[in-house]
C-alpha positions as CSV (number, residue, x, y, z in Angstrom):
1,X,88.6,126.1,160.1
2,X,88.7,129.0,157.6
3,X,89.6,126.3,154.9
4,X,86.5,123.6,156.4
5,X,84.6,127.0,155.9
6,X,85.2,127.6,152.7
7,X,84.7,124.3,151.1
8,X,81.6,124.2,153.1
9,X,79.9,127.6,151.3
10,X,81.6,126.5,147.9
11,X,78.9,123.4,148.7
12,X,76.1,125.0,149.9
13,X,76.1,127.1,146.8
14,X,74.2,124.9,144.7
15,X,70.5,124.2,145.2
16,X,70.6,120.7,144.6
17,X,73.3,120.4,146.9
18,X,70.9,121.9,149.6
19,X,68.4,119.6,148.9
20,X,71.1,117.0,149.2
21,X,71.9,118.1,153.2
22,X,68.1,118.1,153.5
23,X,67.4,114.5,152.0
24,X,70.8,112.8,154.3
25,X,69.4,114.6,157.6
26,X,66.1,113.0,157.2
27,X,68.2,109.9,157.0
28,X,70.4,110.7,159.5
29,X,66.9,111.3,162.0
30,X,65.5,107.7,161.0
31,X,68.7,106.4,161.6
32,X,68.4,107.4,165.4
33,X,64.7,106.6,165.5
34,X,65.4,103.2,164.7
35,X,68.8,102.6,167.1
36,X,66.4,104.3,170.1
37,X,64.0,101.9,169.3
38,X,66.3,98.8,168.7
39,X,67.9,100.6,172.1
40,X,64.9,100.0,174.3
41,X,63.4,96.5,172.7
42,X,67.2,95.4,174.2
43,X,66.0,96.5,177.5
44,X,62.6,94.7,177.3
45,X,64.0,91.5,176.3
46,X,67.0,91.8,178.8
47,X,64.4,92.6,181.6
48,X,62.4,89.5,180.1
49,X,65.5,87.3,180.7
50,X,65.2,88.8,184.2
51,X,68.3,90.9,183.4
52,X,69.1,94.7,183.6
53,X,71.3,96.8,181.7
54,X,72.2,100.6,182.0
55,X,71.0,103.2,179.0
56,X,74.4,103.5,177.8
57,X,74.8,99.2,177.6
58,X,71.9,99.1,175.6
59,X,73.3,102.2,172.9
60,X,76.1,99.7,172.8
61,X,75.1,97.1,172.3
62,X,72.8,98.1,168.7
63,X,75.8,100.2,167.7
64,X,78.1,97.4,167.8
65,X,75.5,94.6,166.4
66,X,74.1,97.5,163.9
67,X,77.6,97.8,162.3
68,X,78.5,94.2,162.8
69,X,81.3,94.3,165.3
70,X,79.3,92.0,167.4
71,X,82.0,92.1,169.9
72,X,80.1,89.2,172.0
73,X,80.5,90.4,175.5
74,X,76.4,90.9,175.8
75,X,74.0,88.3,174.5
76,X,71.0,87.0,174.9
77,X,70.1,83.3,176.1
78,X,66.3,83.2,174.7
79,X,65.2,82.4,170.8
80,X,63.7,85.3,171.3
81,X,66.5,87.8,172.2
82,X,68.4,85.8,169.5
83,X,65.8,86.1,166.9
84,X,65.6,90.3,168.2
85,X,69.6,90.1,167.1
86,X,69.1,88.8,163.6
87,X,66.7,91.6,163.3
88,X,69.2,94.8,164.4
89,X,72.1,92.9,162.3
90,X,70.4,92.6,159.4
91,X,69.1,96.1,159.1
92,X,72.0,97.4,160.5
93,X,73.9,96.0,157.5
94,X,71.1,97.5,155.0
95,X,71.4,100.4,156.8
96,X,75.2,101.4,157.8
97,X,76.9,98.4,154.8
98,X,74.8,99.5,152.0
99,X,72.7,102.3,151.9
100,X,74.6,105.3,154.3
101,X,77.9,104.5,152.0
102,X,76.2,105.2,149.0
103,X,73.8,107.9,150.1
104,X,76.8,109.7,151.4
105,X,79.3,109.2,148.1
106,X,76.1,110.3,146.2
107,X,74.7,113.0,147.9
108,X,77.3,114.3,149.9
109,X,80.8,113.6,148.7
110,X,80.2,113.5,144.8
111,X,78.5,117.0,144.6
112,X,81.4,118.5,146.9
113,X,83.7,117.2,145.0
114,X,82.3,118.1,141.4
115,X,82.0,122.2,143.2
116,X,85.6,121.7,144.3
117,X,86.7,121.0,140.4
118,X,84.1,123.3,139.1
119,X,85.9,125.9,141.2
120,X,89.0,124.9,140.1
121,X,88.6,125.7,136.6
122,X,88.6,129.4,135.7
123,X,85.5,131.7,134.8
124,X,87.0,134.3,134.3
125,X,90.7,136.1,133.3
126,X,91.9,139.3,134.9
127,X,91.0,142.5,133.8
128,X,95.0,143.2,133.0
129,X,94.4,140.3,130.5
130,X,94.4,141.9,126.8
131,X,95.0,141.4,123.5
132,X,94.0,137.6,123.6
133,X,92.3,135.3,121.3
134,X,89.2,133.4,122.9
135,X,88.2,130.1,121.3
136,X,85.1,128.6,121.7
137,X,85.5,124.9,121.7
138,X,88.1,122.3,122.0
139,X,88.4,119.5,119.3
140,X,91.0,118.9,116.9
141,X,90.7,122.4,115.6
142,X,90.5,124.2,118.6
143,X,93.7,122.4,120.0
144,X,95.7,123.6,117.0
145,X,95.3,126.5,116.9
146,X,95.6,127.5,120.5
147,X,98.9,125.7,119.8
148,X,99.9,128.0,116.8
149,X,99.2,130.8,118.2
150,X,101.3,130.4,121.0
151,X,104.2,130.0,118.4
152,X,103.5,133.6,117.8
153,X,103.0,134.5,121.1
154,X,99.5,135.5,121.2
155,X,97.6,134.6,124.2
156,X,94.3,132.4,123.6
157,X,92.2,130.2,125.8
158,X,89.1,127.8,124.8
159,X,86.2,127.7,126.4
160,X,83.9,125.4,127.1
161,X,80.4,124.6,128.9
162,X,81.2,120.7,129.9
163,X,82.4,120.8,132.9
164,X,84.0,117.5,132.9
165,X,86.1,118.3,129.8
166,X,87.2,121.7,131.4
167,X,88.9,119.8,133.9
168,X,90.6,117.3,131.7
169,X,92.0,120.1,130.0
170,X,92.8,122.4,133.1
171,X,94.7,119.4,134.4
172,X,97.0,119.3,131.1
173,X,98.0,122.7,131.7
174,X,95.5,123.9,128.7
175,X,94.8,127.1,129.3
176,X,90.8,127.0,129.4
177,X,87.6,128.8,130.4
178,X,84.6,127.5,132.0
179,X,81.0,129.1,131.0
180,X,77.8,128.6,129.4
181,X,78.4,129.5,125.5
182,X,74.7,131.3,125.2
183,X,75.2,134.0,128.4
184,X,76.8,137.8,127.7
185,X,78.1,136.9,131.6
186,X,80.4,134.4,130.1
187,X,82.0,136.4,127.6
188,X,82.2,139.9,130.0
189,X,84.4,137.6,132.6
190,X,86.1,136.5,130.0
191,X,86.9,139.9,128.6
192,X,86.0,139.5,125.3
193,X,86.0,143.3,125.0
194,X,89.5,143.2,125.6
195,X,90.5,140.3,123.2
196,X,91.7,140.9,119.9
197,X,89.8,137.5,118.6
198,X,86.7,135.6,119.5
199,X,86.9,132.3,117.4
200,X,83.6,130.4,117.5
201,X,84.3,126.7,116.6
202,X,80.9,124.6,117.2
203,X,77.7,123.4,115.3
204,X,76.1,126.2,112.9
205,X,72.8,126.5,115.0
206,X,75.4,127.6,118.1
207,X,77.6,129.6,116.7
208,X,75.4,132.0,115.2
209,X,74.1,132.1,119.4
210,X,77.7,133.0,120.2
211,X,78.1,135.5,117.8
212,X,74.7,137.2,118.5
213,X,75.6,137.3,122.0
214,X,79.4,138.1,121.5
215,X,78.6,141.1,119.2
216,X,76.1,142.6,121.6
217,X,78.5,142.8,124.2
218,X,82.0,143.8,122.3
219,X,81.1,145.0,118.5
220,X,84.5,146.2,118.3
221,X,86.3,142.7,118.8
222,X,86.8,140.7,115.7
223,X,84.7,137.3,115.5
224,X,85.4,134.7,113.3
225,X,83.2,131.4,113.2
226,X,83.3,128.3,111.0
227,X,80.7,127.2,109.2
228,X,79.6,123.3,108.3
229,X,77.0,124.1,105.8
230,X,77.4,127.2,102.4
231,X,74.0,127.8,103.9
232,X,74.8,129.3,107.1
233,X,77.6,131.5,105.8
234,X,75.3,134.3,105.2
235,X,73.7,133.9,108.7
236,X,76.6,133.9,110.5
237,X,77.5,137.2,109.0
238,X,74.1,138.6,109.5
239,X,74.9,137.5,113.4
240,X,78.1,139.7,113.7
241,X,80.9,137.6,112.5
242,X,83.1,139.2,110.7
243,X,85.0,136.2,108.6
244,X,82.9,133.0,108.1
245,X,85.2,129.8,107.3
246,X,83.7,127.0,105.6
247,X,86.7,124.7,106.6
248,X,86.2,121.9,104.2
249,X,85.8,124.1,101.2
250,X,89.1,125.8,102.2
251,X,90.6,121.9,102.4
252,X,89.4,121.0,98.8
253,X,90.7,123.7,97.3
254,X,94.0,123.7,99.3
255,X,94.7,120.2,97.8
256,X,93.1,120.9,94.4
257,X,96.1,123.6,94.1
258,X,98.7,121.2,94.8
259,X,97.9,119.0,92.6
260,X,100.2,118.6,89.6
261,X,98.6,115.5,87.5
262,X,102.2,115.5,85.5
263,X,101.4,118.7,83.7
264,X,104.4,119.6,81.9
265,X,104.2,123.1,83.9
266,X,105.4,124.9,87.4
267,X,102.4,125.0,89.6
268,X,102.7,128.1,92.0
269,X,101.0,127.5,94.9
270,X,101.2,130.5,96.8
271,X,101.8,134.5,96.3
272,X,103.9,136.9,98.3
273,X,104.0,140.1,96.4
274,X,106.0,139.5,93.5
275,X,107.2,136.2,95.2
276,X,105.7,133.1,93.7
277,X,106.3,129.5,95.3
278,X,105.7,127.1,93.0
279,X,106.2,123.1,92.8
280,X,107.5,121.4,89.9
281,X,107.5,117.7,89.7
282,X,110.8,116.7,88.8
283,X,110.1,114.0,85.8
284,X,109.0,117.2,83.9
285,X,112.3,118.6,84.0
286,X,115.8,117.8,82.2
287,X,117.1,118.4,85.8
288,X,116.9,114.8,87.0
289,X,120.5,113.5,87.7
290,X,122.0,116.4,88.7
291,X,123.3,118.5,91.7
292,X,122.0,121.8,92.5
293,X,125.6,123.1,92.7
294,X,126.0,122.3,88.6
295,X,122.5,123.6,87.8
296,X,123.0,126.8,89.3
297,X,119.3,127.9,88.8
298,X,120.4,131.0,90.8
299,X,122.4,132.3,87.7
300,X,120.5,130.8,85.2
301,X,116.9,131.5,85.7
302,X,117.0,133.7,88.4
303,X,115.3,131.2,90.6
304,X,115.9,130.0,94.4
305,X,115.4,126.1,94.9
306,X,113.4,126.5,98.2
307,X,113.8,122.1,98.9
308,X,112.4,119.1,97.7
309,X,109.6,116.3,98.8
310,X,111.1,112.6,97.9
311,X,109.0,109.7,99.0
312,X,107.0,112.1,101.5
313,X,110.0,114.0,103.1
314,X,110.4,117.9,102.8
315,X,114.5,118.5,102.8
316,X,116.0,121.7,102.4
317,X,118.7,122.3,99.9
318,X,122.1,121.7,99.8
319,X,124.9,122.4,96.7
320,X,125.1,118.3,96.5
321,X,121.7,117.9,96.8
322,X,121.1,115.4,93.4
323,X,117.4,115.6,91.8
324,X,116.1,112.3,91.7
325,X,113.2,110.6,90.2
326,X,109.7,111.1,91.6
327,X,111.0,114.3,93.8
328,X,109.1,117.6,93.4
329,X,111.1,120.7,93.3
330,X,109.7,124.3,95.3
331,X,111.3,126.8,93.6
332,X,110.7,130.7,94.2
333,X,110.8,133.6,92.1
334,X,109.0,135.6,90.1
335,X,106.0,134.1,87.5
336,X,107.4,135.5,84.8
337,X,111.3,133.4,85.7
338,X,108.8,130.2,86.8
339,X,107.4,130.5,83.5
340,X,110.1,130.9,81.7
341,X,112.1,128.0,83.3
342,X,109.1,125.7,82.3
343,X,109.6,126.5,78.4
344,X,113.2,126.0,78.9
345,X,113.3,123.1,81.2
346,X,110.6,121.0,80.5
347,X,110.9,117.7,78.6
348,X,107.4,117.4,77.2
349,X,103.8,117.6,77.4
350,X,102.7,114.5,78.9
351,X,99.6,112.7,77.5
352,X,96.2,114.2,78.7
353,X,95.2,110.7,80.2
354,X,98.3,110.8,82.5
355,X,97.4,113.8,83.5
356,X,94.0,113.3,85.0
357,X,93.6,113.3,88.9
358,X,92.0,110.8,90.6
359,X,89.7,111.7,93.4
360,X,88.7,109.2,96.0
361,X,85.7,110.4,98.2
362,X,82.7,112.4,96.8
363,X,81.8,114.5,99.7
364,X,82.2,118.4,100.6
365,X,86.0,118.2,100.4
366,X,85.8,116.0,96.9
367,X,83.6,118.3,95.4
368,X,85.5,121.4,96.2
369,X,88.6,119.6,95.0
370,X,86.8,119.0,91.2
371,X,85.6,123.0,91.4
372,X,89.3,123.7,91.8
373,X,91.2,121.4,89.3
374,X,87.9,122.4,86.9
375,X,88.9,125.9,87.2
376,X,92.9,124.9,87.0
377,X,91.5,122.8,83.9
378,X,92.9,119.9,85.0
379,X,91.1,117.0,84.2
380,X,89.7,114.5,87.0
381,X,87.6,111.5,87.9
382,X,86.1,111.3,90.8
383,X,85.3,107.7,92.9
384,X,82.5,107.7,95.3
385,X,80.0,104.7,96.1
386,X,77.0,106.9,97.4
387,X,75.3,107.5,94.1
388,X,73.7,110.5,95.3
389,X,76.9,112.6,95.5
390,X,77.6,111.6,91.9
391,X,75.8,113.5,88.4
392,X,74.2,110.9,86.1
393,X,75.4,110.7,82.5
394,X,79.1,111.7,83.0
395,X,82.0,109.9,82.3
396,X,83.8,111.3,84.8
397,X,82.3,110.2,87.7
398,X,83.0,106.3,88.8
399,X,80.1,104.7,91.4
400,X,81.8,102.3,93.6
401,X,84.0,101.2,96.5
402,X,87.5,103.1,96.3
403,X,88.7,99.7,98.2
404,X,87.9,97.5,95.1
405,X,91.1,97.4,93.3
406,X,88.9,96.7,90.2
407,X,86.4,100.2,90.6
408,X,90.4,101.7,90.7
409,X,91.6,100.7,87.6
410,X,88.3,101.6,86.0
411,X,88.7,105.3,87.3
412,X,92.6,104.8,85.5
413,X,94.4,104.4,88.5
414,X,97.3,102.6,86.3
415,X,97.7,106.0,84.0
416,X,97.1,108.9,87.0
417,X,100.0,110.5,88.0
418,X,98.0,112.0,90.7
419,X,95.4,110.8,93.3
420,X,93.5,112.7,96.2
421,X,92.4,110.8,99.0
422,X,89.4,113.4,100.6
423,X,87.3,110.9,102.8
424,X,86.6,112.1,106.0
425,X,87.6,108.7,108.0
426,X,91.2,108.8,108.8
427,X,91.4,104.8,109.0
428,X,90.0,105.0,105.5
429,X,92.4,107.3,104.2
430,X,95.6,105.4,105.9
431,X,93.8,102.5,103.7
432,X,93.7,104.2,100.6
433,X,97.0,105.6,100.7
434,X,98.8,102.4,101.4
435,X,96.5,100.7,98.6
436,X,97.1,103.4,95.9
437,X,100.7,103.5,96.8
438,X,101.0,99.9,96.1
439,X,99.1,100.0,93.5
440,X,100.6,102.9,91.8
441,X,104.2,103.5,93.2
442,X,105.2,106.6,91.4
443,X,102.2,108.6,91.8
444,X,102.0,111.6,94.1
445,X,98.8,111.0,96.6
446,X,97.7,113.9,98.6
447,X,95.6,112.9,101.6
448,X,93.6,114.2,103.7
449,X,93.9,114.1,107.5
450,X,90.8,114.9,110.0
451,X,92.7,114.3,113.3
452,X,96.2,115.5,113.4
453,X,97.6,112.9,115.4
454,X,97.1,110.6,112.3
455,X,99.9,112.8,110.0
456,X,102.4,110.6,111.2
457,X,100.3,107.2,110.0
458,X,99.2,109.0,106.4
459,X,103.0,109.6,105.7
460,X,104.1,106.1,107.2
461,X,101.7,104.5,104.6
462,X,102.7,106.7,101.2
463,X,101.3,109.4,101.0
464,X,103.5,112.9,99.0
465,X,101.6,115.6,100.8
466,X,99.3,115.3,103.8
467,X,96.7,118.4,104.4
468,X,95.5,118.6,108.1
469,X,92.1,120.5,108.1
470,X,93.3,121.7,111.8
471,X,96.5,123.2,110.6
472,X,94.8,124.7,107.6
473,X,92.6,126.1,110.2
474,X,95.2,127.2,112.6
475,X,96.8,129.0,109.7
476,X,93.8,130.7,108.4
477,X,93.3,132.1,112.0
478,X,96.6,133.6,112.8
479,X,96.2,134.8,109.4
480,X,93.5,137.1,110.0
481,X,95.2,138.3,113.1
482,X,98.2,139.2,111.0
483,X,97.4,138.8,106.9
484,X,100.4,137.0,105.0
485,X,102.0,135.4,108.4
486,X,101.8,132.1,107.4
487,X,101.0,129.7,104.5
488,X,100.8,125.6,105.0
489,X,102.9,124.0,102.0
490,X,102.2,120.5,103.6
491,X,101.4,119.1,107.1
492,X,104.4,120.0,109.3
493,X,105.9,122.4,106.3
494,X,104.7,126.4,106.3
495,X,105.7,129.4,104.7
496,X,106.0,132.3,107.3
497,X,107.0,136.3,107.3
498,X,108.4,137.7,110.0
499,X,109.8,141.1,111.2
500,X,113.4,141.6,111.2
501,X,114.5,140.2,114.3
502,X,117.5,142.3,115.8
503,X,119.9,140.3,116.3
504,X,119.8,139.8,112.6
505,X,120.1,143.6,111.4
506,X,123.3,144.3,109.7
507,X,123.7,140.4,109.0
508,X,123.7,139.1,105.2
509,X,122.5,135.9,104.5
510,X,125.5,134.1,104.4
511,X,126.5,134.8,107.8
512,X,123.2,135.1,109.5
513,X,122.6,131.9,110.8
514,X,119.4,131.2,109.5
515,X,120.5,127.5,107.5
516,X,121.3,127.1,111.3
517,X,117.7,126.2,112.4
518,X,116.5,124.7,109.4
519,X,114.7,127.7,108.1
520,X,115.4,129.0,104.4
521,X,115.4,132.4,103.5
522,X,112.9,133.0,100.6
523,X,112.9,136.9,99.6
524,X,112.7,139.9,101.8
525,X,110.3,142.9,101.6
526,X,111.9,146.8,102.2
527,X,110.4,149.8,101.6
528,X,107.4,148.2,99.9
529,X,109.2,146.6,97.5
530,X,109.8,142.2,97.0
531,X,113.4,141.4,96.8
532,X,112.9,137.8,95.0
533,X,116.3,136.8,94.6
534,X,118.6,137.7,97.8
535,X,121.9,139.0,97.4
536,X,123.6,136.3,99.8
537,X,126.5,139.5,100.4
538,X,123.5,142.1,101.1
539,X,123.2,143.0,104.8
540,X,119.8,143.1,105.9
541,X,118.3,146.4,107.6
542,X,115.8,147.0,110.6
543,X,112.4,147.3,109.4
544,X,112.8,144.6,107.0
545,X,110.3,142.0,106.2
546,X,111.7,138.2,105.5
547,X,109.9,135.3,103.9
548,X,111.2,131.6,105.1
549,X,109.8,128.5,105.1
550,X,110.9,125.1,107.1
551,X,109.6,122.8,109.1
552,X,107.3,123.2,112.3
553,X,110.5,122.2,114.1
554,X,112.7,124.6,112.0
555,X,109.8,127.5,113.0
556,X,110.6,127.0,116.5
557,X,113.9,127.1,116.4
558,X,114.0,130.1,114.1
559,X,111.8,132.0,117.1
560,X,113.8,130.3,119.5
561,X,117.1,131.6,118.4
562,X,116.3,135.0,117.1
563,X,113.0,136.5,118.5
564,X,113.4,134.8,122.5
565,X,116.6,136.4,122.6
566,X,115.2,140.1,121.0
567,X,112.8,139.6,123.8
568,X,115.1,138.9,126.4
């Protein structure tokens, strides 16, 4: 009873809901109107036929023809009384068949059922809860980044208005908030006071709602928003946030950094201190043919061979590891040992036409991608068929279809030892690559991936490096929760610092275990200072700060072997 009275309130709550009960008892009160009526018209005609029937015979007999039983035990022997019966049956099946099913599924079972789920989903987190990150939305974006944060074990939840969608995600064991994104009572039950991050992930016109109405109510928690138009950056600010990120931007330049156009140079690609991480393609180098074991680079230049992409794959180093062709070396150090290595190492200058990138797509990402190599000076042509995304009276810029192998070879496809793929359709991308790679075997293509369930696809069909905009976003949010925690090198490849774990304190490197999960140790900050080339024999000391990199796989098992069992 206490369970029937429950589910009961839980219905009644809602208004329309009321008006719901209201509507089926009206319906319920014609439907007796009309079987007391049918109920003494049976009696007439009976008594016509010169028969008589009792008050409960002639109930029965409309209930039973009403819902079609028709049992056949009472009938009548005039065209009349049969003509009567056609009458009751029919209505009855209008009535009881068609309309009281669907009247009662619509109005009666539907709405309870939607107030069940709707109760289901959570409004609101404990007020133990702490320290958590909300994030308002749940696309691609959101998903990652939930995702990574939980690799760092910070708590986060998205939250949503659509209630359908809260369920889906309730059901997948997603840990999600229901709520209306414009209401203070929303964010108060949801303890934004109390969270060390409110991420706001929607349109620009929303977002800068959210953050009005987030700031109000906890000015003291950090708010981050992303931003689809330069425009609104400035708003957003204005509204409370405290980091605007213009997502796309970030993505352009991301792959505008990586790429190397066969420059005769190392290309650092990301700073930690007085680390530097820095690709090197390897048909630069004197170094192809050989092992790592007889080039020592350790000894000779002071430099740590970090691993190698070949034909799309990231692998660590080993001493037999032999430099092939087409690979691109990440090396670490310091810039002034990457710089030297490149006047000692490299063959030659390549041409300045080889060196060109090739840009395929024209829109925000394309155009961020040109600001970057422009500022790298690294030459570029760009390939777009909306003319209006392209400056008249410049050679640079190619009008037409990046599909026409002909509108390709214009743009110098044949000479480029470097092409970005920046559309903003997956399938198109997947396309592109698998044309350019044909097309151009030993180029390195960089593509860009909108949904990250298409990295797999990108690298299946050529491409070197793959740049998720949701990983790039996951990154940049953990990273403002922690500066310097973690750097994307490619999708499925970071760069990561992490706190001495214990069981690792009094370890050196050779014996620590860390080749073990995948993971390679980088350099290691102490006392303020950036040890770039580790002392394999140097035992490593609590308080210590390492730098690794490895695969998302190697990340979890890194924090699987060392930091679960400090926690445990």
């Amino acid at each position: 009873m206490r369970f029937l009275s429950e589910q009961v309130t839980i219905f009644l709550a809602n208004r329309s809901n009321k008006r719901n009960m209201h509507f089926m008892m009206r319906f319920a009160i014609l439907m007796l109107l009309l079987i007391t009526v049918y109920s003494l018209l049976f009696h007439a005609i009976m008594h016509y036929e010169g028969r008589d029937h009792s008050t409960i015979t002639g109930l029965y007999w409309t209930l039973t023809v009403m819902s079609t039983l028709g049992f056949g035990d009472i009938t009548f022997n005039s065209d009349l009384g049969r003509i009567f019966t056609l009458v009751v049956l029919f209505s009855g099946i209008m009535f009881f068949l068609v309309m009281l099913p669907f009247i009662f599924t619509r109005l009666i079972y539907q709405p309870w059922l939607e107030a069940k789920n709707r109760n289901k989903v959570p409004v609101a987190l404990p007020e133990a809860m702490r320290d958590h990150v909300l994030v308002v939305g749940t696309d691609d974006i959101a998903r990652t980044i939930q995702t990574r944060l939980r690799q760092f074990s910070v708590p986060s939840f998205l939250l949503t208005s659509d209630q359908g969608e809260a369920e889906a995600l309730f059901d997948q064991g997603v840990p999600v908030l229901r709520g209306e994104l414009d209401v203070a009572d929303t964010y108060q039950a949801a303890g934004a006071q109390r969270a060390s991050m409110v991420v706001a992930l929607c349109d620009d016109l929303k977002n800068t709602n959210i953050a009005a109405t987030v700031h109000e109510i906890a000015p003291e928690t950090l708010l981050v928003s992303s931003a689809k138009n330069e425009n609104s950056m400035d708003i957003l600010h204005y509204a409370g946030c405290r980091h605007v990120l213009h997502f796309t931007n970030m993505l352009g330049a991301a792959i505008g950094r990586r790429a190397f156009a066969g420059r005769a140079e190392s290309n650092i690609i990301a700073r930690f201190d007085e680390l530097c991480i820095a690709e090197v393609p390897s048909d630069c180098t004197n170094l192809v043919g050989k092992s790592l074991l007889e080039l020592n680079l350790r000894a000779g230049h002071g430099l740590n061979v970090v691993g190698a992409w070949q034909g799309g794959n990231f692998s660590g180093t080993r001493a037999d590891m032999v430099i092939g062709h087409g690979s691109v070396l990440l090396l670490s150090g310091t810039a002034e040992k990457l710089a030297q290595f490149g006047k000692e190492c490299i063959l030659h200058p390549q041409q300045e036409e080889d060196s060109t990138v090739l840009v395929l797509g024209g829109g925000k990402v394309g155009q961020q991608l040109v600001a970057t190599l422009t500022k790298r000076g690294l030459p570029f042509r760009l390939v777009d068929k909306n003319p209006k995304m392209l400056p008249e009276d410049d050679h640079r810029y190619i009008l037409g279809d990046a599909e026409d192998s002909a509108v390709l070879r214009k743009a110098g496809l044949d000479k480029v030892n470097s092409v970005a793929i920046t559309t903003h359709d997956d399938d198109l991308n997947i396309y592109l690559t698998l044309y350019c790679r044909k097309l151009r075997p030993e180029a390195q293509i960089i593509s860009r991936c909108n949904l990250s369930r298409n990295i797999k696809s990108l690298y299946g069909a050529g491409a070197s490096l793959v740049m998720a905009i949701s990983s790039l976003a996951a990154n940049s949010v953990v990273n403002l929760l922690s500066p310097g925690s973690v750097y994307l090198l490619t999708e499925g490849t970071n760069i990561f610092r992490i706190t001495m774990p214990h069981g690792l304190v009094g370890k050196t490197p050779r014996d620590s275990g860390i080749r073990d999960t995948q993971c390679n140790a980088l350099g290691l900050r102490r006392d303020g200072k950036m040890l770039v080339n580790l002392d394999p024999d140097n035992a490593f000391a609590e308080g210590d700060e390492l730098v690794l990199v490895g695969s998302t796989e190697a990340e979890k098992n890194f924090r699987a072997k060392f930091l679960q069992q400090q926690s445990n």
